[in-house]
Backbone of each chain as ProteinMPNN parsed JSONL, in Angstrom:
{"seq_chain_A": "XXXXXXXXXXXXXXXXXXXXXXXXXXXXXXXXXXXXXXXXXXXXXXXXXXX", "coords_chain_A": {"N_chain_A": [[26.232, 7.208, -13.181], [26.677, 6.77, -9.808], [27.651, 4.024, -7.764], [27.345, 3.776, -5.496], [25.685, 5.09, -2.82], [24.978, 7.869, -0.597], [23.286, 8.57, 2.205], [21.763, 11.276, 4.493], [19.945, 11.384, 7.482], [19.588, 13.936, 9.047], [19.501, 15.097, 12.143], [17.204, 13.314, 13.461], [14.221, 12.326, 14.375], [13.281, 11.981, 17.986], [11.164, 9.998, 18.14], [11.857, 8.453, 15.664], [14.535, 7.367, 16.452], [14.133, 5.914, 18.392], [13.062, 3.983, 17.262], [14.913, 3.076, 15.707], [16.64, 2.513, 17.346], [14.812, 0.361, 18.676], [15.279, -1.695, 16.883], [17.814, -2.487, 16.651], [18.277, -3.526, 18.611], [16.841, -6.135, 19.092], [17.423, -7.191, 16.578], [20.18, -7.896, 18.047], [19.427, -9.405, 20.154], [18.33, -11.606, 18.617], [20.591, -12.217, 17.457], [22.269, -12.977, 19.543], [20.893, -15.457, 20.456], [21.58, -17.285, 18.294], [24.091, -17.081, 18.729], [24.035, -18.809, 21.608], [22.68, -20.772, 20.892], [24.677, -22.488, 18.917], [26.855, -22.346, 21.056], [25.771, -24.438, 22.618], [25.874, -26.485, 20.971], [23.569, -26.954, 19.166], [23.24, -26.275, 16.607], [22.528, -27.394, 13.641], [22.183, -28.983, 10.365], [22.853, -27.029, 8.805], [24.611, -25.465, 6.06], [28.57, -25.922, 6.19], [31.666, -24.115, 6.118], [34.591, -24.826, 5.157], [37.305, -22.182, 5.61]], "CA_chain_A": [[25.551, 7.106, -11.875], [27.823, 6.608, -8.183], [27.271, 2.949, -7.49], [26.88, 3.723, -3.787], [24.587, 6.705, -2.519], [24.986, 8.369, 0.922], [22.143, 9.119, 2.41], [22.164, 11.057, 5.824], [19.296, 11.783, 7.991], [20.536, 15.064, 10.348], [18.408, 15.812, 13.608], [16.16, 12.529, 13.67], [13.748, 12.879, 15.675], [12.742, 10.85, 19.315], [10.751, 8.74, 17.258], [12.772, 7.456, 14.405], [15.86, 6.954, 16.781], [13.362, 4.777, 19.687], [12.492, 2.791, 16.586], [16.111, 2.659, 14.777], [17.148, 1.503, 18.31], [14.476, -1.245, 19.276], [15.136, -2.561, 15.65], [18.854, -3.149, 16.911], [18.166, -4.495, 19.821], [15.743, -6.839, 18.859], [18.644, -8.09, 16.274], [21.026, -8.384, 18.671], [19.055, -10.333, 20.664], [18.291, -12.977, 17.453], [22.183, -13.089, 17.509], [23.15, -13.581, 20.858], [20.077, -16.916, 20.194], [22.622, -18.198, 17.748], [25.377, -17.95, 19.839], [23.599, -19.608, 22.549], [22.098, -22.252, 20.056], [26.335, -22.625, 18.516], [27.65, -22.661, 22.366], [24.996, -25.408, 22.418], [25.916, -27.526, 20.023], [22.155, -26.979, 18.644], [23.255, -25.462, 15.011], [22.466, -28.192, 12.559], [21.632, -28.814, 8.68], [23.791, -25.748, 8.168], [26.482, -25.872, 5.612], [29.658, -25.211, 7.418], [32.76, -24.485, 4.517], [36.226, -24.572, 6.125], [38.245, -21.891, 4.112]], "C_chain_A": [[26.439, 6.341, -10.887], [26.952, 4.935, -8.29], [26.487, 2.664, -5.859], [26.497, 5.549, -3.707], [24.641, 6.708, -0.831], [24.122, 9.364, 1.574], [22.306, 9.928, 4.058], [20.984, 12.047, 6.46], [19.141, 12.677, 9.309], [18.61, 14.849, 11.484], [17.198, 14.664, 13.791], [15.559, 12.91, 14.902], [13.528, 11.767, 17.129], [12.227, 9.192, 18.775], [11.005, 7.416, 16.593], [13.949, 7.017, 15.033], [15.404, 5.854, 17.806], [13.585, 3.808, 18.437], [13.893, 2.003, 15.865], [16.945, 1.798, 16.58], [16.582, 0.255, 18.953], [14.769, -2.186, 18.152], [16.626, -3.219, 16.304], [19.003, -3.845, 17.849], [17.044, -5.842, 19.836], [16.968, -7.589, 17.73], [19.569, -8.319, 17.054], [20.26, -9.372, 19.999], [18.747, -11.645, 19.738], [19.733, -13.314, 17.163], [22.741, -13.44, 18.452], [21.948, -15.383, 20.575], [20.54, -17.528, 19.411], [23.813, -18.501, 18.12], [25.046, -19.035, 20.923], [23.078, -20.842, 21.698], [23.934, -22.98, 19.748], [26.886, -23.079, 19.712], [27.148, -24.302, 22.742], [24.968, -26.917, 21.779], [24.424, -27.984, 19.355], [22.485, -26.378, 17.032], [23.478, -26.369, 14.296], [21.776, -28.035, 11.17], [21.98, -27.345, 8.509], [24.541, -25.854, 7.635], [27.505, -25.153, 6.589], [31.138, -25.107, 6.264], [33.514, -23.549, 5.91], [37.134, -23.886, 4.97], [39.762, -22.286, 4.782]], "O_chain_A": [[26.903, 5.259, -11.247], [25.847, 4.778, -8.809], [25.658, 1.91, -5.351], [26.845, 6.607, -4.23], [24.4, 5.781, -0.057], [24.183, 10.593, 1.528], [22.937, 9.274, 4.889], [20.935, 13.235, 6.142], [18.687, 12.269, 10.378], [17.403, 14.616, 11.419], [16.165, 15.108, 14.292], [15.95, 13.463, 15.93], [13.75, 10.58, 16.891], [12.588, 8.021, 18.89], [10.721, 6.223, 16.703], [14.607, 6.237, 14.345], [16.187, 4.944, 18.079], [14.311, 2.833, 18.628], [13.985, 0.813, 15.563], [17.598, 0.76, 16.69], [17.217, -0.625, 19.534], [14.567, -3.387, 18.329], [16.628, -4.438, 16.475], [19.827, -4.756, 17.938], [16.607, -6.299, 20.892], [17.425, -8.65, 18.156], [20.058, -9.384, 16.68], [21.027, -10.028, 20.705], [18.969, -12.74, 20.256], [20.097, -14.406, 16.727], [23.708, -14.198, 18.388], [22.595, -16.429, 20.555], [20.11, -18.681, 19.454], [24.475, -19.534, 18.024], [25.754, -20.031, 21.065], [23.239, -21.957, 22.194], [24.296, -23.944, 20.423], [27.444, -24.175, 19.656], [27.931, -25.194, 23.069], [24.357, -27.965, 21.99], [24.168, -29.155, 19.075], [21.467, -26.055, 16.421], [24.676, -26.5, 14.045], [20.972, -27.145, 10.895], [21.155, -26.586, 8.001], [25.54, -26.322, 8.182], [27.372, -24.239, 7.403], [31.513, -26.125, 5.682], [33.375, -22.668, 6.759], [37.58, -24.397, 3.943], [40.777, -22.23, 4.088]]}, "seq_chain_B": "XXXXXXXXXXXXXXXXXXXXXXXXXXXXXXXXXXXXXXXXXXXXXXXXXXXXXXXXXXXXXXXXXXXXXXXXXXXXXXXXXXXXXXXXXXXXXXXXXXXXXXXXXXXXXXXXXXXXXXXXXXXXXXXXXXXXXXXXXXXXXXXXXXXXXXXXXXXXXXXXXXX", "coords_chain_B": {"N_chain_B": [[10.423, -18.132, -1.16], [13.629, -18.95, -0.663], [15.269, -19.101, 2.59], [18.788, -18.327, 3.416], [21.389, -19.674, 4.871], [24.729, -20.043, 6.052], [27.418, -21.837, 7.19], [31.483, -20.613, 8.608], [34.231, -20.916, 8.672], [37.671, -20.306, 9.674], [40.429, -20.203, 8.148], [42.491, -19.316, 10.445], [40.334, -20.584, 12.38], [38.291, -19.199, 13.83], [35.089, -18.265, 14.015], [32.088, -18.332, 11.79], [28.688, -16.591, 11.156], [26.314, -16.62, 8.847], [23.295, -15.613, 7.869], [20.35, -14.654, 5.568], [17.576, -13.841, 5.308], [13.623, -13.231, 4.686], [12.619, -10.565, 5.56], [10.699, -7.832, 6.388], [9.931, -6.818, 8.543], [11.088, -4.081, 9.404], [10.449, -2.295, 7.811], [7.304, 0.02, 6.76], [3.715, -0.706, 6.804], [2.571, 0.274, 4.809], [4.44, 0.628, 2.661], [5.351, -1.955, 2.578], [3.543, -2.66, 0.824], [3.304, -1.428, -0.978], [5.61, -2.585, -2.332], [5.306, -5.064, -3.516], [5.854, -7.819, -5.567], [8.112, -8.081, -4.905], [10.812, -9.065, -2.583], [12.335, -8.466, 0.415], [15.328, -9.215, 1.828], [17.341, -9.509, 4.713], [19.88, -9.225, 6.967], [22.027, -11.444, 8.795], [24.356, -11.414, 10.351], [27.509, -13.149, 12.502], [30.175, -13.559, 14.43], [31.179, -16.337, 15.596], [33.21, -17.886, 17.033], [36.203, -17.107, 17.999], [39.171, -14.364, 17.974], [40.36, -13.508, 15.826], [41.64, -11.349, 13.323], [39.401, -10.623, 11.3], [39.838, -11.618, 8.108], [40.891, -11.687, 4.449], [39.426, -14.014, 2.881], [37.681, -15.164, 4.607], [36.01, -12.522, 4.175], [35.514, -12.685, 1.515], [34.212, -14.638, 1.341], [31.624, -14.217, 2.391], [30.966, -12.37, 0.989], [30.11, -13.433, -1.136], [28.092, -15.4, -0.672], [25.777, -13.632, 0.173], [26.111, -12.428, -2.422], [25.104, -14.592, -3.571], [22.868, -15.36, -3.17], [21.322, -13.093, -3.655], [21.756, -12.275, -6.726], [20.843, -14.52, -7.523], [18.048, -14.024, -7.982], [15.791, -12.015, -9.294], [13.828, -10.474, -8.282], [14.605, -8.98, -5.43], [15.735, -6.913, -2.714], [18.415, -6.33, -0.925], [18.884, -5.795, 2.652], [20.931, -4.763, 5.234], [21.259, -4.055, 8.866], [23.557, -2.299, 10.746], [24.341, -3.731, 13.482], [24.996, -2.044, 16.789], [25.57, -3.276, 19.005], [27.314, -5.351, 19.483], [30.669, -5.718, 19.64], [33.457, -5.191, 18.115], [36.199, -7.518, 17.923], [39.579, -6.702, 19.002], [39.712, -3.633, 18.028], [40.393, -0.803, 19.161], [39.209, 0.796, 21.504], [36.405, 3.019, 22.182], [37.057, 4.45, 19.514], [35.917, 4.211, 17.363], [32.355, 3.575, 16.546], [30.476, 0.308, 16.456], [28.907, 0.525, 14.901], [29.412, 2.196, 13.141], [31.972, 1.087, 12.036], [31.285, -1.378, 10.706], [29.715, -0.678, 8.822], [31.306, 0.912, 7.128], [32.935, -1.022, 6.635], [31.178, -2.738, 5.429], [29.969, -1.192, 3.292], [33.144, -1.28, 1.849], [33.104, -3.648, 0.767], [30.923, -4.211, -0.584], [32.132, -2.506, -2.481], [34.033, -3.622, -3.757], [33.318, -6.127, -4.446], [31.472, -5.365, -6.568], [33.428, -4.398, -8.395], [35.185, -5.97, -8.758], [33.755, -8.059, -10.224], [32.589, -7.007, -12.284], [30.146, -6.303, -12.189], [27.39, -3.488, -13.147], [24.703, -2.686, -13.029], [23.807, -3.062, -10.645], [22.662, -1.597, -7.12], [24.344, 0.662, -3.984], [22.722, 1.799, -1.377], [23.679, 4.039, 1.518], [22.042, 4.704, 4.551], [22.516, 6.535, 7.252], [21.364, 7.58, 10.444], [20.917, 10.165, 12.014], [21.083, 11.228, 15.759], [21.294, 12.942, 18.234], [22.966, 12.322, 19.896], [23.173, 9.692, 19.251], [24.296, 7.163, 16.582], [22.708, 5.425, 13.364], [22.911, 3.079, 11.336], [22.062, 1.977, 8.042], [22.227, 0.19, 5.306], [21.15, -0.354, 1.86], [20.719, -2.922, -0.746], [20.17, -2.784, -3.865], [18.808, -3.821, -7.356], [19.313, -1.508, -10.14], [16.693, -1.192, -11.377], [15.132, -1.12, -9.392], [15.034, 1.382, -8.13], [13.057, 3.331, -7.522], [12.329, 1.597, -5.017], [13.555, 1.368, -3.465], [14.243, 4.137, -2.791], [12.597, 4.372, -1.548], [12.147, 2.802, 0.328], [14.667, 3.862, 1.686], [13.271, 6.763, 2.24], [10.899, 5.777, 4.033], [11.994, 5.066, 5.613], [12.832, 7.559, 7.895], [10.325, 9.311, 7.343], [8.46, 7.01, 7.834], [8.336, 5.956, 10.268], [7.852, 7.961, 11.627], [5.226, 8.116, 12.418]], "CA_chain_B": [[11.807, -18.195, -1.369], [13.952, -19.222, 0.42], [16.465, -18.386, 3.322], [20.044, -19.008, 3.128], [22.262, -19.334, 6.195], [25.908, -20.493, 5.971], [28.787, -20.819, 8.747], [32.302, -20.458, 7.229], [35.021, -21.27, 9.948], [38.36, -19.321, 8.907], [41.898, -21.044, 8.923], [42.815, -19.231, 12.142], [39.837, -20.879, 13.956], [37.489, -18.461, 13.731], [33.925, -18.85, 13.274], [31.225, -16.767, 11.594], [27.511, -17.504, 10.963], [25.634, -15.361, 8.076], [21.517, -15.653, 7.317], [19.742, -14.087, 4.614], [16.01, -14.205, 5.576], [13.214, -12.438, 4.545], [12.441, -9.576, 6.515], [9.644, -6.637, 6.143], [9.531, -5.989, 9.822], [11.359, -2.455, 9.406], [9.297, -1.327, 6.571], [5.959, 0.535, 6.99], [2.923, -1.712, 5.627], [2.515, 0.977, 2.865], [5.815, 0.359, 2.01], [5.116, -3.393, 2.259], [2.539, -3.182, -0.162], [4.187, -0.813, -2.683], [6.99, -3.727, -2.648], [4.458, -6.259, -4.498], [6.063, -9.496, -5.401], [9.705, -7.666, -4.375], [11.35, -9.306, -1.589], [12.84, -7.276, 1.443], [16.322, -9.874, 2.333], [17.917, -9.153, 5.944], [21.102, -9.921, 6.838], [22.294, -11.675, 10.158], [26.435, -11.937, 10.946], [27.736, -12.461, 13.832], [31.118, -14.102, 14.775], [30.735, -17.268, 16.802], [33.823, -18.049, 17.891], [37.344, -17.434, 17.58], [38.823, -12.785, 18.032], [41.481, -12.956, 14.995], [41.274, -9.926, 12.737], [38.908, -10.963, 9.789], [40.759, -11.867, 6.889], [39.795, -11.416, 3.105], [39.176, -14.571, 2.752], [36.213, -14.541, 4.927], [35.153, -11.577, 3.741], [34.935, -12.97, 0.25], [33.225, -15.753, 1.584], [30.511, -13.459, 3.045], [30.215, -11.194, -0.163], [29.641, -14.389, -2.166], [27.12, -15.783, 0.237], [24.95, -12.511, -0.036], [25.458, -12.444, -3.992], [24.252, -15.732, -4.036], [20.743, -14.609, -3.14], [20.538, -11.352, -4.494], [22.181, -12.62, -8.089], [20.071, -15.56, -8.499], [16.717, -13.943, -7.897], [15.523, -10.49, -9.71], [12.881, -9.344, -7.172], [15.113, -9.296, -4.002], [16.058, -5.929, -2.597], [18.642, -6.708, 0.924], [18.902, -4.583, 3.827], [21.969, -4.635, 6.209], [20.936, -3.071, 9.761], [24.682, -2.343, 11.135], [24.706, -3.858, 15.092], [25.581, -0.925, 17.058], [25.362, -3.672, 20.406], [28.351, -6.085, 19.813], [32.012, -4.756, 19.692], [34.558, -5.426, 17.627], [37.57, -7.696, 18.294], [41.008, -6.054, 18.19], [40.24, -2.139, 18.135], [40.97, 0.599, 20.145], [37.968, 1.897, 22.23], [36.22, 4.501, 21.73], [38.153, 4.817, 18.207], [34.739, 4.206, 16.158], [31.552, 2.892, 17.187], [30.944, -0.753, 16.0], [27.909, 0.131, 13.669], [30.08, 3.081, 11.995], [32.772, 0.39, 11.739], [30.653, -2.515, 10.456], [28.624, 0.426, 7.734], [32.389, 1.812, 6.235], [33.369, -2.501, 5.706], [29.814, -3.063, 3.887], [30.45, -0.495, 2.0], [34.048, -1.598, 0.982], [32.755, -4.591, 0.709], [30.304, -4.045, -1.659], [32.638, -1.534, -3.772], [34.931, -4.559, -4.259], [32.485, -6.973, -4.956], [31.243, -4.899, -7.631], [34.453, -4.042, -9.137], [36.025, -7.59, -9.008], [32.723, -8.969, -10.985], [32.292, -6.244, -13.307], [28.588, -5.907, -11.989], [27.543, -2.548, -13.23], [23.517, -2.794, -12.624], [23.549, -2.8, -8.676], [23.685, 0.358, -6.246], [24.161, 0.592, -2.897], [22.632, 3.167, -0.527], [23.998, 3.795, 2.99], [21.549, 5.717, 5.462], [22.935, 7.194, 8.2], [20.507, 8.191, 10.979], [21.793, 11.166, 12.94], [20.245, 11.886, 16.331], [22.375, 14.166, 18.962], [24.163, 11.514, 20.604], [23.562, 8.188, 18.353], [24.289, 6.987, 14.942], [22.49, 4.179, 13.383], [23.267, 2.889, 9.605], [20.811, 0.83, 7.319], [22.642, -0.113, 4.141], [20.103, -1.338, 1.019], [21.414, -3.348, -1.722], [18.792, -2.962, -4.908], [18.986, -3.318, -8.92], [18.809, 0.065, -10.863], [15.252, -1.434, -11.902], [14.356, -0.714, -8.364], [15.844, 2.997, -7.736], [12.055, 3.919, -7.231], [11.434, 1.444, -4.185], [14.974, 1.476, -2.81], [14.368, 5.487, -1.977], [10.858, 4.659, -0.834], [12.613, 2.413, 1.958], [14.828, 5.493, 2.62], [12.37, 7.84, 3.41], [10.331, 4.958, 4.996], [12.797, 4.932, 7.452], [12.546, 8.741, 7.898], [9.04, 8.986, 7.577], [7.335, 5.565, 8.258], [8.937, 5.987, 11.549], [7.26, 9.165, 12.727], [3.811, 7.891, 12.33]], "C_chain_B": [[12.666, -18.404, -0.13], [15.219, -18.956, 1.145], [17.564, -18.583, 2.741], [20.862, -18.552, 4.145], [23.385, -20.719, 5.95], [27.115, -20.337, 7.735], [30.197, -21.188, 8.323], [33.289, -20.443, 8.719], [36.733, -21.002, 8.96], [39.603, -20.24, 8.991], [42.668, -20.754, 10.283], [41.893, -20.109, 13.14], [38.7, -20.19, 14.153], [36.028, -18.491, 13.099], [32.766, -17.734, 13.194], [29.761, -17.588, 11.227], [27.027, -15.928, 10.019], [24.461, -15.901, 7.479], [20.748, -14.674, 7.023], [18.28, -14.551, 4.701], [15.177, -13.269, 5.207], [12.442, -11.705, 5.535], [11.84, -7.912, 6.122], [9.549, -6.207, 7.767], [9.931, -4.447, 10.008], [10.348, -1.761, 8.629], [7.196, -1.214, 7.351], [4.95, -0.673, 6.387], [2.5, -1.065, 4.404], [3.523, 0.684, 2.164], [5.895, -1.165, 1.365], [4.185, -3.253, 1.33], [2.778, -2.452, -1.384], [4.924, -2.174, -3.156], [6.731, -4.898, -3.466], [5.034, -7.182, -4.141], [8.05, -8.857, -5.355], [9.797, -8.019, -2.964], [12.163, -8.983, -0.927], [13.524, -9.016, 2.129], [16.77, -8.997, 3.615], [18.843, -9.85, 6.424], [21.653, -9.923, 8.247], [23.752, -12.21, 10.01], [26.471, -11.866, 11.945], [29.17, -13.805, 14.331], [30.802, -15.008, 15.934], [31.615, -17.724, 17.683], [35.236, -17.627, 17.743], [37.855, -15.062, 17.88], [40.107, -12.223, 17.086], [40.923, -11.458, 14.209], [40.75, -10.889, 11.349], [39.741, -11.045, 8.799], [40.094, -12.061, 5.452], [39.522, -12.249, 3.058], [37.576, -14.906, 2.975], [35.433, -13.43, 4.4], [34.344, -11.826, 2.695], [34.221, -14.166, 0.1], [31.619, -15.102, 1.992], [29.873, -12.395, 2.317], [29.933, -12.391, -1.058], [28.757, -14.702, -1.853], [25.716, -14.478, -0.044], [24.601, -11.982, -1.489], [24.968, -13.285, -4.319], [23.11, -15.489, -3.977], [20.468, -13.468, -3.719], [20.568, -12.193, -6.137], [21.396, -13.522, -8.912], [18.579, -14.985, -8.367], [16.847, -12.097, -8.305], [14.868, -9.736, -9.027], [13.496, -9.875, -5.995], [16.121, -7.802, -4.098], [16.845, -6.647, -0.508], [19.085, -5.521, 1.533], [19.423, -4.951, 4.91], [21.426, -3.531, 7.361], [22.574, -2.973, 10.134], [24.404, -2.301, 12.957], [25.293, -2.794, 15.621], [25.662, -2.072, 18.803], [26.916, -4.702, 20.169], [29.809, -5.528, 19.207], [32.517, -5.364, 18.853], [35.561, -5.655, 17.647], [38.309, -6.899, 17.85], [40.822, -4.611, 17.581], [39.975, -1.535, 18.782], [39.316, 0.898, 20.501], [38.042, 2.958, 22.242], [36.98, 5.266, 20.033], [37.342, 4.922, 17.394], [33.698, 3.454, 16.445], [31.392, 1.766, 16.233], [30.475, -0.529, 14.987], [28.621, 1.16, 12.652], [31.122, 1.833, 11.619], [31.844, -0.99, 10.382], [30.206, -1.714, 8.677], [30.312, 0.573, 6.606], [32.927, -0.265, 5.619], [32.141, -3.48, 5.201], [30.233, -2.452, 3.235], [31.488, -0.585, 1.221], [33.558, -3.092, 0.509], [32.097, -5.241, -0.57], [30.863, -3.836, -3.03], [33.559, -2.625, -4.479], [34.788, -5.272, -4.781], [32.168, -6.647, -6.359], [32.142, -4.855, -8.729], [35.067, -5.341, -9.867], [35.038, -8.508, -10.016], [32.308, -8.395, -12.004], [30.529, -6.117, -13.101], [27.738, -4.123, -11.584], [25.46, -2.188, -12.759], [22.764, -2.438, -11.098], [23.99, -1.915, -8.246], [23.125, -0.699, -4.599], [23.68, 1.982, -2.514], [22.743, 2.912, 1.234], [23.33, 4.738, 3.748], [22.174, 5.97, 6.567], [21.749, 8.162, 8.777], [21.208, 8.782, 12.501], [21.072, 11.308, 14.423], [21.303, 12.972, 17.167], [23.517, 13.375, 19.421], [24.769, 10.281, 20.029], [23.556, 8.798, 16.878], [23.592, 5.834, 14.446], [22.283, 4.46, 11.764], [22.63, 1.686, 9.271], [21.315, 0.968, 5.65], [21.133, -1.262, 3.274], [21.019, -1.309, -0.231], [20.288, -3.348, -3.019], [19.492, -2.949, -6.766], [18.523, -2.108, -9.377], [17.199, -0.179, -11.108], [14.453, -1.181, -10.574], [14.749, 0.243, -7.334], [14.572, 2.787, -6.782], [11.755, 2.951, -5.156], [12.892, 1.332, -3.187], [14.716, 2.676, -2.166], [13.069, 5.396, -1.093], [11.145, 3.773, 0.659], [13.055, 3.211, 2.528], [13.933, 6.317, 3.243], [10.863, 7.305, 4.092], [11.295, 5.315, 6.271], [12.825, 6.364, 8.51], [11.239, 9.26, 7.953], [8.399, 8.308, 8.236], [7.406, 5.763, 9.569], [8.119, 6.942, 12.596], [5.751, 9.119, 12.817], [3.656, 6.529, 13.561]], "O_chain_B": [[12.443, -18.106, 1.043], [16.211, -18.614, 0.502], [17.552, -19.001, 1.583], [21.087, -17.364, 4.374], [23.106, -21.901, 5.753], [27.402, -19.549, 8.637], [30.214, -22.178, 7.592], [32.868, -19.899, 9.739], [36.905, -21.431, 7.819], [39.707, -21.003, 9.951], [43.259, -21.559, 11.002], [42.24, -20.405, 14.283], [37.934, -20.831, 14.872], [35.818, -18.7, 11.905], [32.493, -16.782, 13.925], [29.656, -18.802, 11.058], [27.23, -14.743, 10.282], [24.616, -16.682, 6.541], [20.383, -13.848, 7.86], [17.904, -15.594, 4.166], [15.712, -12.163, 5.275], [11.656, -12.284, 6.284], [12.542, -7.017, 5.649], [9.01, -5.134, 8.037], [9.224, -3.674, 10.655], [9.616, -0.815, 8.921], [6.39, -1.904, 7.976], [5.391, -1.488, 5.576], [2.174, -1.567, 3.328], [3.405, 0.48, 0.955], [6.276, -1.533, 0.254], [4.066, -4.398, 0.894], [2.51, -2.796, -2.535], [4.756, -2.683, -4.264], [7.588, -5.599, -4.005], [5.062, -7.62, -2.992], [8.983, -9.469, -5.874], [9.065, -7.473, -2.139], [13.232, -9.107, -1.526], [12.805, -9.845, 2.686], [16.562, -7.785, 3.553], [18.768, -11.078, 6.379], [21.799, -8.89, 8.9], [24.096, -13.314, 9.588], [25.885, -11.025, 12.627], [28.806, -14.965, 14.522], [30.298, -14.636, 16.993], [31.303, -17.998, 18.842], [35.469, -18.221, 16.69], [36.851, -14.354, 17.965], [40.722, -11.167, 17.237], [39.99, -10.733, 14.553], [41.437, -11.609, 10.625], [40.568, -10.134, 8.834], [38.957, -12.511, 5.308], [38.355, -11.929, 3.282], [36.636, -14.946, 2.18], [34.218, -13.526, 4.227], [33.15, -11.551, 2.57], [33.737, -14.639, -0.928], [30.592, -15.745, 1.774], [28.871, -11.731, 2.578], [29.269, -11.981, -2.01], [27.939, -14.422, -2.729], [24.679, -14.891, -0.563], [23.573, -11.419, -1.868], [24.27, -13.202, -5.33], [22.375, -15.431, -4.963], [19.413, -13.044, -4.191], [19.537, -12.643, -6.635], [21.194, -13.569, -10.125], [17.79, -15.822, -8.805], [17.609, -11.242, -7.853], [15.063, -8.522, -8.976], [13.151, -10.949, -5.502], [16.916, -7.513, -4.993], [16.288, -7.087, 0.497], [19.548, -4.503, 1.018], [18.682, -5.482, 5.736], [21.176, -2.372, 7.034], [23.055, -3.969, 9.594], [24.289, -1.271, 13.622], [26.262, -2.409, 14.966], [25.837, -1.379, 19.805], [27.655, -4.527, 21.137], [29.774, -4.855, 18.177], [31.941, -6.44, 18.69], [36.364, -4.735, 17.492], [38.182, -6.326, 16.768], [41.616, -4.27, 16.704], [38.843, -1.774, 19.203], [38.445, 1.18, 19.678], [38.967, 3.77, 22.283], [37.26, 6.432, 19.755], [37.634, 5.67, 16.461], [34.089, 2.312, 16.688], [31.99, 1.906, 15.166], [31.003, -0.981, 13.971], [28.45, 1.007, 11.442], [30.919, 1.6, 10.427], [32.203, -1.116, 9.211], [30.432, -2.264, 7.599], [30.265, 0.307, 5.405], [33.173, -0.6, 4.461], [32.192, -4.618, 4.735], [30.996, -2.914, 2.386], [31.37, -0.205, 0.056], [34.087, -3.368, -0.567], [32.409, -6.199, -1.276], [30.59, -4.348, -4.115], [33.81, -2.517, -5.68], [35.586, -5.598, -5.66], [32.475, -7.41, -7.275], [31.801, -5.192, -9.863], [35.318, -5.606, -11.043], [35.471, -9.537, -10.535], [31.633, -9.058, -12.792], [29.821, -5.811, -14.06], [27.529, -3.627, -10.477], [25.264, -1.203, -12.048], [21.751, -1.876, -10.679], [25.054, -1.34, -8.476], [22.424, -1.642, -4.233], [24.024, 3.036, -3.049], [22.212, 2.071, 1.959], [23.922, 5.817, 3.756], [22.489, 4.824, 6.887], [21.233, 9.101, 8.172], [21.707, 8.265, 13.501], [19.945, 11.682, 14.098], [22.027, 13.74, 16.533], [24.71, 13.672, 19.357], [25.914, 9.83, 20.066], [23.226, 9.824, 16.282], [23.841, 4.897, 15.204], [21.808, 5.411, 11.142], [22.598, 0.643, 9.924], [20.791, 1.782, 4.889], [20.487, -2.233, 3.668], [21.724, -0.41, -0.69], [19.445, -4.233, -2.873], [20.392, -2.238, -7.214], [17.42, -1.673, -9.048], [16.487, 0.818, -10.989], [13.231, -1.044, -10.626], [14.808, 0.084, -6.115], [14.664, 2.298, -5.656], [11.159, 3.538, -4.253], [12.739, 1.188, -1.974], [14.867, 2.621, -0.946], [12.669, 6.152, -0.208], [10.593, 3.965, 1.743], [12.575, 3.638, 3.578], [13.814, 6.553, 4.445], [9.966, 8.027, 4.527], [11.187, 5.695, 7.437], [12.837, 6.24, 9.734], [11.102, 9.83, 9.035], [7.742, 8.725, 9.189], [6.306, 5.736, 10.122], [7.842, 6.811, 13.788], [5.119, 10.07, 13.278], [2.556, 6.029, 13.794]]}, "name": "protein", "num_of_chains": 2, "seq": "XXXXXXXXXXXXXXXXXXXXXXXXXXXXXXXXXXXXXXXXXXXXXXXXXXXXXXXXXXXXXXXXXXXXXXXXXXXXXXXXXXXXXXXXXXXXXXXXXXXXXXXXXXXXXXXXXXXXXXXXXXXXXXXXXXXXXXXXXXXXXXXXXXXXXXXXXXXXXXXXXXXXXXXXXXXXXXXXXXXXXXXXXXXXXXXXXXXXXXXXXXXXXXXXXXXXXX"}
């Protein structure tokens, strides 16, 4: 059994692509709020490892 | 259970932030309630400061970080959305959109991980959601013991969606 499986959903419809796009935009807004927290100097009790 | 968020600052300078939280908001609530006492992980990266070219180092800081939570806990299924909104230092526009970019270095990512640890138990599956103009990719990380709810997120996402 393939370890990795490739799944691919042709012709989505209106629907599933509104929803696959507010999902990303809705994370990229919870990451730009860690940059702005980071720019901040607000990002504490986080480990921080210096490689 | 609980989160896990790390920030891993590179020898160039470069700074990355990665949080492993739990996250059911994609999934249907049928889906949520098939999932029982299985926990739906979600995975937040996002470079904070610095526009060198990633280096393995990091990387293998960021596939350890993500086996740490899956590895130590048996009911934890994670789910990579791939950002299709923030770009990618240092390549060519228009050359590959970020979330196809981001989807093809999970997936090596993974394959390496696997290989380098001899961890034969874990699959990956990479969705790819086609429409005419976009692409959008939802990588799930699950143990063979949970084929059955791994595909049931797939065609959640395909399904759940159109309801």
């Amino acid at each position: 059994m393939a370890q990795v499986e490739y799944i691919t959903i042709k012709n989505a419809s209106r629907k599933v692509l509104n929803k696959m796009r507010e999902i990303g935009e809705k994370k990229a807004q919870r990451l730009q709020k860690i940059q702005e927290r980071w720019d901040a100097g607000d990002i504490k009790d986080v480990e921080v490892v210096q490689l | 259970m609980k989160d896990l968020e790390k920030i891993f600052k590179s020898p160039e300078g470069d700074v990355y932030h990665i949080s492993l939280s739990e996250d059911k908001g994609i999934l249907s609530q049928e889906v949520v309630e098939t999932l029982g006492n299985v926990h739906v992980f979600g995975i937040e990266l996002r470079r904070l400061a610095g526009k060198n070219t990633t280096g393995h180092d990091v990387l293998a800081a960021l596939e350890g970080t993500i086996a740490e939570l899956f590895l130590q806990h048996e009911d934890v299924i994670i789910c990579y959305y791939c950002d299709f909104v923030n770009p990618i230092p240092k390549t060519k526009k228009n050359k590959m959109p970020p979330q196809e970019y981001r989807s093809k270095l999970f997936d090596v990512m993974f394959q390496r991980y696997v290989r380098l640890h001899g961890i034969e138990d874990v699959r990956l599956s990479v969705v790819e959601v086609n429409g005419i103009n976009e692409i959008y990719y939802f990588h799930v990380i699950y143990r063979e013991t949970h084929s059955m709810l791994a595909a049931l997120i797939g065609s959640d996402i395909k399904e759940g969606f159109e309801k």
